[in-house]
MOPAC internal coordinates of N, CA, C and O (Angstrom, degrees):
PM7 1SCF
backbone

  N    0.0000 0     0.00 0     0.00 0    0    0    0
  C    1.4405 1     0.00 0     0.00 0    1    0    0
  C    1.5198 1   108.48 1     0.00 0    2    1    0
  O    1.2310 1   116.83 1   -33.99 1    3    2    1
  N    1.1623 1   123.64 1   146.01 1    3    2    1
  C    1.4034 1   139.07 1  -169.66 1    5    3    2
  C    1.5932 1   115.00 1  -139.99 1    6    5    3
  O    1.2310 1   136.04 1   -67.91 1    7    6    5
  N    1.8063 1    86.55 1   112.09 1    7    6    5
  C    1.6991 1    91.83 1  -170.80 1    9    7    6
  C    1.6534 1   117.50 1   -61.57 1   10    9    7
  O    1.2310 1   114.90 1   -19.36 1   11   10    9
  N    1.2766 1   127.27 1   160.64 1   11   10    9
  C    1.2938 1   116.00 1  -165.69 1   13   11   10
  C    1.3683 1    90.22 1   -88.02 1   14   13   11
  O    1.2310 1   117.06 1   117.95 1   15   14   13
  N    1.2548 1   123.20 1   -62.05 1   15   14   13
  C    1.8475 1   120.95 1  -176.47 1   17   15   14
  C    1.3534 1   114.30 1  -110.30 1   18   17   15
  O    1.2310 1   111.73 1   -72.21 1   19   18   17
  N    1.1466 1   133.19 1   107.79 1   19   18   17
  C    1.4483 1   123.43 1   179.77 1   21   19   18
  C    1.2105 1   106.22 1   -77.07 1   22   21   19
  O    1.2310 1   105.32 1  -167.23 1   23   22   21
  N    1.0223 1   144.79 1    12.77 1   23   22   21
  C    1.5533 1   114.72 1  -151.51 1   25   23   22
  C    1.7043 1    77.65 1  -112.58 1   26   25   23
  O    1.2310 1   110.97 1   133.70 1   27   26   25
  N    1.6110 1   134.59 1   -46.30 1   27   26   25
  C    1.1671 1   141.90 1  -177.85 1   29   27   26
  C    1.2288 1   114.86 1   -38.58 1   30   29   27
  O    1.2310 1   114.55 1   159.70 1   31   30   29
  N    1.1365 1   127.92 1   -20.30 1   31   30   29
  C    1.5041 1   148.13 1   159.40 1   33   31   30
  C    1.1054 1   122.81 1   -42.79 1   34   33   31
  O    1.2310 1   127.73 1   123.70 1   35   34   33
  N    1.7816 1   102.73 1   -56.30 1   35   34   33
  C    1.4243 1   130.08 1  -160.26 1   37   35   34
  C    1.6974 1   122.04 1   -76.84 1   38   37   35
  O    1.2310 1   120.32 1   -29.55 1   39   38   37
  N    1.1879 1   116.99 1   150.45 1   39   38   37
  C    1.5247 1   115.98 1  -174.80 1   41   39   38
  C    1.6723 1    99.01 1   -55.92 1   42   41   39
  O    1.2310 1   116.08 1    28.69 1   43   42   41
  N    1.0845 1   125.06 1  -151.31 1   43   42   41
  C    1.1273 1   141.02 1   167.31 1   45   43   42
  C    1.3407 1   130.24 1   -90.76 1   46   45   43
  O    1.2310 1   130.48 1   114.71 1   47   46   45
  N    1.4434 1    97.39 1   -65.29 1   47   46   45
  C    1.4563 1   103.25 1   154.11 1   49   47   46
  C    1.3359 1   133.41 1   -62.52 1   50   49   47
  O    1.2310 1   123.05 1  -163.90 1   51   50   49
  N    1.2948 1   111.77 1    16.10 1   51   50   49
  C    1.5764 1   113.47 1   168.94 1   53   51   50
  C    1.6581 1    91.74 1  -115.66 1   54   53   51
  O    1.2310 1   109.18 1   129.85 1   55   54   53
  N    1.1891 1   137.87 1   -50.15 1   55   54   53
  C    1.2940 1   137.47 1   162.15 1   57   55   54
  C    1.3698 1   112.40 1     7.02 1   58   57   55
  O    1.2310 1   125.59 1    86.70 1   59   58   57
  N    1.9354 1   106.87 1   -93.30 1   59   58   57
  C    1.4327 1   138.02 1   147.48 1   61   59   58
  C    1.4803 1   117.88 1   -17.94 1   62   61   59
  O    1.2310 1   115.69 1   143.94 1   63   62   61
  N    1.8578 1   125.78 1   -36.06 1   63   62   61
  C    0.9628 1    87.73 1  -175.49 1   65   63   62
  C    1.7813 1   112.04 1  -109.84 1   66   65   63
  O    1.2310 1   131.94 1  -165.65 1   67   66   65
  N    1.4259 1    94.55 1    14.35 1   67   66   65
  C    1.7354 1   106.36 1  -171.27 1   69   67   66
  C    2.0417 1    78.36 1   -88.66 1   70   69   67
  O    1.2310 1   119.26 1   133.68 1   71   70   69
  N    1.0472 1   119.01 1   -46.32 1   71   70   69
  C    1.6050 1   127.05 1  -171.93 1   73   71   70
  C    1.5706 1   103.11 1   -47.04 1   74   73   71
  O    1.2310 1   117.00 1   146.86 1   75   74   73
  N    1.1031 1   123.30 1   -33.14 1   75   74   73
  C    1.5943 1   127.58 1  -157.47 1   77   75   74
  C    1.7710 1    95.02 1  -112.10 1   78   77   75
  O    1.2310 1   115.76 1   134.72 1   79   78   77
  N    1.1525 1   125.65 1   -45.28 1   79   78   77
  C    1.3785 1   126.32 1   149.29 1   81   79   78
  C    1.8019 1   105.73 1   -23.44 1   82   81   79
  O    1.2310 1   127.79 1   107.28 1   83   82   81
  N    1.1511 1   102.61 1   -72.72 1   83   82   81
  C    1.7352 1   112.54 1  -161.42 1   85   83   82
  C    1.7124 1    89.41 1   -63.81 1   86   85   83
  O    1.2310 1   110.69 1   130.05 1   87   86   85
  N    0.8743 1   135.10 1   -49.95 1   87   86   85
  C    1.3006 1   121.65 1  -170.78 1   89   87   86
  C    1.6283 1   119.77 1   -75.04 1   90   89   87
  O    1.2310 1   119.35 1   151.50 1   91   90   89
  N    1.7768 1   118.85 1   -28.50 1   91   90   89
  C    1.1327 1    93.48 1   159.36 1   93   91   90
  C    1.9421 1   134.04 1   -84.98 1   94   93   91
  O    1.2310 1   131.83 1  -169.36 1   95   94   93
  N    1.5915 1    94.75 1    10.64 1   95   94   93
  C    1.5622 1    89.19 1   179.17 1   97   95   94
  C    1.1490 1   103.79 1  -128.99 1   98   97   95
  O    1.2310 1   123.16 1  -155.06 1   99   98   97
  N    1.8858 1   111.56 1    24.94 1   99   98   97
  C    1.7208 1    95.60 1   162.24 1  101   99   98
  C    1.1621 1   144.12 1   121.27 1  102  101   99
  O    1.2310 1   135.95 1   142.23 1  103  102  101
  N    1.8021 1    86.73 1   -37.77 1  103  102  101
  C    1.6324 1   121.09 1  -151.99 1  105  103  102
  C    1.7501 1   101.88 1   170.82 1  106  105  103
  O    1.2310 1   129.89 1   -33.80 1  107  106  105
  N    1.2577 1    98.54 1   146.20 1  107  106  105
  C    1.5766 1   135.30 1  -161.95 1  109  107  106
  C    1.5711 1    94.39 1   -37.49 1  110  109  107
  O    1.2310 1   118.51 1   -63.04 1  111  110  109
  N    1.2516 1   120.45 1   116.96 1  111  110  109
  C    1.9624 1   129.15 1   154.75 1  113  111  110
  C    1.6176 1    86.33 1   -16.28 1  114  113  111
  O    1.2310 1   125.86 1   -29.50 1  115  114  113
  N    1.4168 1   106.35 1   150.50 1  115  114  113
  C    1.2006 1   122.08 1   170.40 1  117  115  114
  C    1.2275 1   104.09 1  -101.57 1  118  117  115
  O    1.2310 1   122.65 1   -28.04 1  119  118  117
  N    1.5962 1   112.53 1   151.96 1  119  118  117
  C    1.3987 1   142.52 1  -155.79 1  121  119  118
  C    1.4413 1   104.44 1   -56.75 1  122  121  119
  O    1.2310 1   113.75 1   150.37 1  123  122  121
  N    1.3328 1   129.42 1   -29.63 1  123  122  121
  C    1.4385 1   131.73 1  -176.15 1  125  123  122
  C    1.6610 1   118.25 1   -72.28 1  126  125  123
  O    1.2310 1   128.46 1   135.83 1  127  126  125
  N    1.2871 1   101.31 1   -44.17 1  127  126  125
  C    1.3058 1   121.98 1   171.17 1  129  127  126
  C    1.5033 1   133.24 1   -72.10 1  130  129  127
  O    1.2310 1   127.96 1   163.43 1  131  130  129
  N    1.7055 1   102.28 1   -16.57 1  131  130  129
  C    1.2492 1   110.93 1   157.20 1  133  131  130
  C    1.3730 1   122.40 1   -85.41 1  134  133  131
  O    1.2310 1   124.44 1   154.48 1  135  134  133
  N    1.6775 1   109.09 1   -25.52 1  135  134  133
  C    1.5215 1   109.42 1   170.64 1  137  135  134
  C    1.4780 1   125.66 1   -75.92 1  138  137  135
  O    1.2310 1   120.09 1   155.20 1  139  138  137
  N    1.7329 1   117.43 1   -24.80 1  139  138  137
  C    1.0185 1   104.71 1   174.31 1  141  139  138
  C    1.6622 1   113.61 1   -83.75 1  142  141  139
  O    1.2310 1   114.10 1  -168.44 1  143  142  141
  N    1.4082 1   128.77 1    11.56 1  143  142  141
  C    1.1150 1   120.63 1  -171.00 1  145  143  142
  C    1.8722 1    96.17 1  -109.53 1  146  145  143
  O    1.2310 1   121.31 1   155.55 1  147  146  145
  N    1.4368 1   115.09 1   -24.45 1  147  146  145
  C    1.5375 1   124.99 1  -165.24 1  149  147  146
  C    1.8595 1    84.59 1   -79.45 1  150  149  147
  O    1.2310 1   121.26 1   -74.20 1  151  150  149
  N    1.3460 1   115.20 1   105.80 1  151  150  149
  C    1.9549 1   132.84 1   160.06 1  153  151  150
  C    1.1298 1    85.85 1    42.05 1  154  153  151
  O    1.2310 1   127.89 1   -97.42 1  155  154  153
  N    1.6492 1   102.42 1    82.58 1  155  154  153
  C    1.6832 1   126.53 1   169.30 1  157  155  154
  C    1.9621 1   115.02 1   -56.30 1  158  157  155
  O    1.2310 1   136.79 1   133.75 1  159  158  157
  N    1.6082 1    85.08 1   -46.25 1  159  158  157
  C    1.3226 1    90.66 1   162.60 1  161  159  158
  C    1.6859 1   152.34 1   -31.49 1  162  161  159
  O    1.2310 1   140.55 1   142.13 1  163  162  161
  N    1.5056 1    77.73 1   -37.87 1  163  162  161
  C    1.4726 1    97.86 1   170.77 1  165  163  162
  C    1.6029 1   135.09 1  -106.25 1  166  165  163
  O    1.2310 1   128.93 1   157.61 1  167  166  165
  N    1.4836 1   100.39 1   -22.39 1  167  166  165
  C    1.4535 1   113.36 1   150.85 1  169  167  166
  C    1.6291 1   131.67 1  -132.49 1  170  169  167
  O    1.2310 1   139.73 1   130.24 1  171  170  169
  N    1.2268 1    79.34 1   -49.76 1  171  170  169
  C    1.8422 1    81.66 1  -177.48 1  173  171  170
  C    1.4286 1   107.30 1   -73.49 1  174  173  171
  O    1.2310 1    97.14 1  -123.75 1  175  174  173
  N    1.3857 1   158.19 1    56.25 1  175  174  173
  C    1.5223 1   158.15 1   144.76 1  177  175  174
  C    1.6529 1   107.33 1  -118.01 1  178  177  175
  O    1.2310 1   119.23 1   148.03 1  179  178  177
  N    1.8174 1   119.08 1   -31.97 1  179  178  177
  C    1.2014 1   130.46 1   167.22 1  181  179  178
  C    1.6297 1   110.08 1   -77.96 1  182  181  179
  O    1.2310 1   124.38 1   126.41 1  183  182  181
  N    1.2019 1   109.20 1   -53.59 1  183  182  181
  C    1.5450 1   114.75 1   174.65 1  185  183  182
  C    1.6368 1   114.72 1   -46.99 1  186  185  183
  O    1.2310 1   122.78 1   136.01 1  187  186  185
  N    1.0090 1   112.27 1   -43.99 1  187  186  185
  C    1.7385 1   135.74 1   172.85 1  189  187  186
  C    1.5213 1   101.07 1   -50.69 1  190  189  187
  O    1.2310 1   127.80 1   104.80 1  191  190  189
  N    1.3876 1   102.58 1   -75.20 1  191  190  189
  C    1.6754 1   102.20 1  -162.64 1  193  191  190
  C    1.6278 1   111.75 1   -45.22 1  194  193  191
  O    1.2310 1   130.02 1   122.47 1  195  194  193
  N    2.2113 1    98.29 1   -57.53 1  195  194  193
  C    1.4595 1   106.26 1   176.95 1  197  195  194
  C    1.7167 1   114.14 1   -35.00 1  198  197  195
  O    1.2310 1   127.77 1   116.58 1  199  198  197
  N    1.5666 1   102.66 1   -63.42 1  199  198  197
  C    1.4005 1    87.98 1  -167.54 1  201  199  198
  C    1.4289 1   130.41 1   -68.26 1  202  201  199
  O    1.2310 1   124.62 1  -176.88 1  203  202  201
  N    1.1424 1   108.73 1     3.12 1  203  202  201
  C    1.5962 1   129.51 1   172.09 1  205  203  202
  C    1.5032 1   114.33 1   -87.11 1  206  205  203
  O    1.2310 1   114.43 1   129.74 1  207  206  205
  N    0.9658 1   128.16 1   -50.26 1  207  206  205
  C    1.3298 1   127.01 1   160.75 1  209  207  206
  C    1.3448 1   123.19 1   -65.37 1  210  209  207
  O    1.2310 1   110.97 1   152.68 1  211  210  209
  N    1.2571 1   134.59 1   -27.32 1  211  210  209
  C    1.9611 1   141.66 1   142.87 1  213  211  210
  C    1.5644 1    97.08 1   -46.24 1  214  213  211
  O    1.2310 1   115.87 1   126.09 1  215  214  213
  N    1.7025 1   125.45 1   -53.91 1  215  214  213
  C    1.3947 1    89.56 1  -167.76 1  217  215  214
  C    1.2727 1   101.78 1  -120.94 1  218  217  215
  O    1.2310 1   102.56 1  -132.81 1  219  218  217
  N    1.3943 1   149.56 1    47.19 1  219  218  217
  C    1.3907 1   150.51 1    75.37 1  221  219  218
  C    1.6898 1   157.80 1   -78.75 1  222  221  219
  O    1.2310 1   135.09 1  -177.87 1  223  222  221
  N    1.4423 1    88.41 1     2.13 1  223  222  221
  C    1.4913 1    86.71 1  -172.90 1  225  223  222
  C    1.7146 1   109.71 1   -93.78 1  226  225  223
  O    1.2310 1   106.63 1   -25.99 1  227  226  225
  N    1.0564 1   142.47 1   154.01 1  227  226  225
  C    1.3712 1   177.75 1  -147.24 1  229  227  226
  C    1.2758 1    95.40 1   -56.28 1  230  229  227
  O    1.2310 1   110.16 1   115.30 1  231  230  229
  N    1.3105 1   136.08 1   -64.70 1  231  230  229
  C    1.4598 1   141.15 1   179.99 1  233  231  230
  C    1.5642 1   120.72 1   -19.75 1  234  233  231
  O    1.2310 1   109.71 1    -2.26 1  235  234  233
  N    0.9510 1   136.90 1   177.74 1  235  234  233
  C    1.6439 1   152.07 1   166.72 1  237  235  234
  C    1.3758 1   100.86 1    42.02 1  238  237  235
  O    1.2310 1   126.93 1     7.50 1  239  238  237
  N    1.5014 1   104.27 1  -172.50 1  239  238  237
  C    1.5752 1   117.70 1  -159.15 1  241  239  238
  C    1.6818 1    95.97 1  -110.36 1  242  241  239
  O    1.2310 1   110.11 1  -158.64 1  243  242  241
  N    1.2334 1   136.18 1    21.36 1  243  242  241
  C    1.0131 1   120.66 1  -164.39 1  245  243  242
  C    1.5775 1    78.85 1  -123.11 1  246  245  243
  O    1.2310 1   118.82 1   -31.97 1  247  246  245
  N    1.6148 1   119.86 1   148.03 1  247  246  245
  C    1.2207 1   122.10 1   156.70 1  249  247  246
  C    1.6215 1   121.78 1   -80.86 1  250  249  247
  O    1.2310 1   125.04 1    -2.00 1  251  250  249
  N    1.3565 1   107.93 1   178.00 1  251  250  249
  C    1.7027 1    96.97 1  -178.38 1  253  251  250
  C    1.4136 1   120.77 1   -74.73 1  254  253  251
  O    1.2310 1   115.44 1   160.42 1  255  254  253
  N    1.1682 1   126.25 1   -19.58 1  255  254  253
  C    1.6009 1   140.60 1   162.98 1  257  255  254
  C    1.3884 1   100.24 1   -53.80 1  258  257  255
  O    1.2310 1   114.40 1   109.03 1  259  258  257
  N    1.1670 1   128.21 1   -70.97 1  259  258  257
  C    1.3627 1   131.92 1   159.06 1  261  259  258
  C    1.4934 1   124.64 1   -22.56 1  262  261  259
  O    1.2310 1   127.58 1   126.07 1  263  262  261
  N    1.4266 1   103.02 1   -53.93 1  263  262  261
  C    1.6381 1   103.85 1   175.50 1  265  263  262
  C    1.5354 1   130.77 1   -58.05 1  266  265  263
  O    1.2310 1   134.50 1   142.29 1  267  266  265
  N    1.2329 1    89.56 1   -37.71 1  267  266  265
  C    1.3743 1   133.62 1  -157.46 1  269  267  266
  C    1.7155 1    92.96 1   -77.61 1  270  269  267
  O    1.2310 1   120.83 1    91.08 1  271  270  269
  N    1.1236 1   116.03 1   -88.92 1  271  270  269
  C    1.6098 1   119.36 1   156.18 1  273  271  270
  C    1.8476 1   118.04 1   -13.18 1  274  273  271
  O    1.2310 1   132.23 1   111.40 1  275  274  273
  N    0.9983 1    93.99 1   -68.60 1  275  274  273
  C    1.9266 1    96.84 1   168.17 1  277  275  274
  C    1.3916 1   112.40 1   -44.85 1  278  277  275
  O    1.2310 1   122.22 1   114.82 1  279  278  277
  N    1.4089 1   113.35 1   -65.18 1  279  278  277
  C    1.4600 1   105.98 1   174.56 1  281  279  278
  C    0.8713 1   130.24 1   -64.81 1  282  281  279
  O    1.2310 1   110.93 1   168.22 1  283  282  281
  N    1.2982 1   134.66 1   -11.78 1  283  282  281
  C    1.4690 1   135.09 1   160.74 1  285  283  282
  C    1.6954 1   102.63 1   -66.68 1  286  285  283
  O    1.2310 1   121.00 1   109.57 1  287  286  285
  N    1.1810 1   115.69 1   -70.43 1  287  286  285
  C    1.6119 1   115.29 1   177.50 1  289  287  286
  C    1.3084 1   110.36 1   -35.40 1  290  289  287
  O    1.2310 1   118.17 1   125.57 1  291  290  289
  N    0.9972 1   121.09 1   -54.43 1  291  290  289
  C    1.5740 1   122.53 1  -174.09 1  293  291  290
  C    1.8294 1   115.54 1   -57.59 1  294  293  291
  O    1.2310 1   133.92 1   133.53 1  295  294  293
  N    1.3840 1    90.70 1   -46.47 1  295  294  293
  C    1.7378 1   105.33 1   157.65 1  297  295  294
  C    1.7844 1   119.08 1   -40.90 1  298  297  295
  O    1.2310 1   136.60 1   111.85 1  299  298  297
  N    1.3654 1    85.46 1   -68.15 1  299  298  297
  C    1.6171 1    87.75 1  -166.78 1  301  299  298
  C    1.7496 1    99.77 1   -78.40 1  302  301  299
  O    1.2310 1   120.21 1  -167.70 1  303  302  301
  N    1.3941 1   117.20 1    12.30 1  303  302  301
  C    1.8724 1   105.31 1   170.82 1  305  303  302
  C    1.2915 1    90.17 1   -83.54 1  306  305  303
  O    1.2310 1   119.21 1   134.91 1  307  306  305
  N    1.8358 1   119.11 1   -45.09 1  307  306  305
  C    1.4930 1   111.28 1  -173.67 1  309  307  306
  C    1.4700 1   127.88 1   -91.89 1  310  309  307
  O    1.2310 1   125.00 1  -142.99 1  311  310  309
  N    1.3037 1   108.00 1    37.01 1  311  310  309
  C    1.5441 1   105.37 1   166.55 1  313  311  310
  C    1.4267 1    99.88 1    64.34 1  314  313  311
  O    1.2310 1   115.94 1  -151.07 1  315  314  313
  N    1.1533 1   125.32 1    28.93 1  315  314  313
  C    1.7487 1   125.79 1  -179.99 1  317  315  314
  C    1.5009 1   108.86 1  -108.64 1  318  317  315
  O    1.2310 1   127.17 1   -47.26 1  319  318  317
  N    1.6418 1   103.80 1   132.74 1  319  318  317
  C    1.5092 1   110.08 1  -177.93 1  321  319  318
  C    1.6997 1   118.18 1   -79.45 1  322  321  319
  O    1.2310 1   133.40 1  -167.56 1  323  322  321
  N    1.2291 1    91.70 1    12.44 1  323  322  321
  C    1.6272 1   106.27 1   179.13 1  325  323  322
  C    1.8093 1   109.03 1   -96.63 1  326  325  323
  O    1.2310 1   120.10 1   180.00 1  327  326  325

């Protein structure tokens, strides 16, 4: 299911800052950034930590330069401004 407006969801101050997002790049906050801000509670504060601990925490054989590097590649395979 796919919300029709996320942002209507959103506090205010997340509103403003997906709003100021879109204006310094042009064009509309990207879709990720509206989800982790749309009832953080429920995804985006867990989504946050996980992906923070994949690309800093202690685990695996790859260092964080390493991690860090991947996700960028992986970014720029998907057309992502991240």
């Amino acid at each position: 299911m796919r919300l029709r407006d996320p942002a209507a969801g959103q506090r205010l101050t997340h509103r403003w800052k997906l709003r100021l997002m879109g204006m310094v790049l042009g064009e509309r906050a990207p879709d990720v950034l509206q989800l982790l801000h749309y009832r953080p509670e429920h995804f985006g504060r867990p989504f946050s930590a996980w992906t923070h601990e994949a690309l800093c925490g202690s685990t695996g054989r790859w260092s964080r330069g390493e991690r860090e590097l991947m996700a960028a590649f992986v970014s720029t395979l998907n057309h992502c401004l991240f």
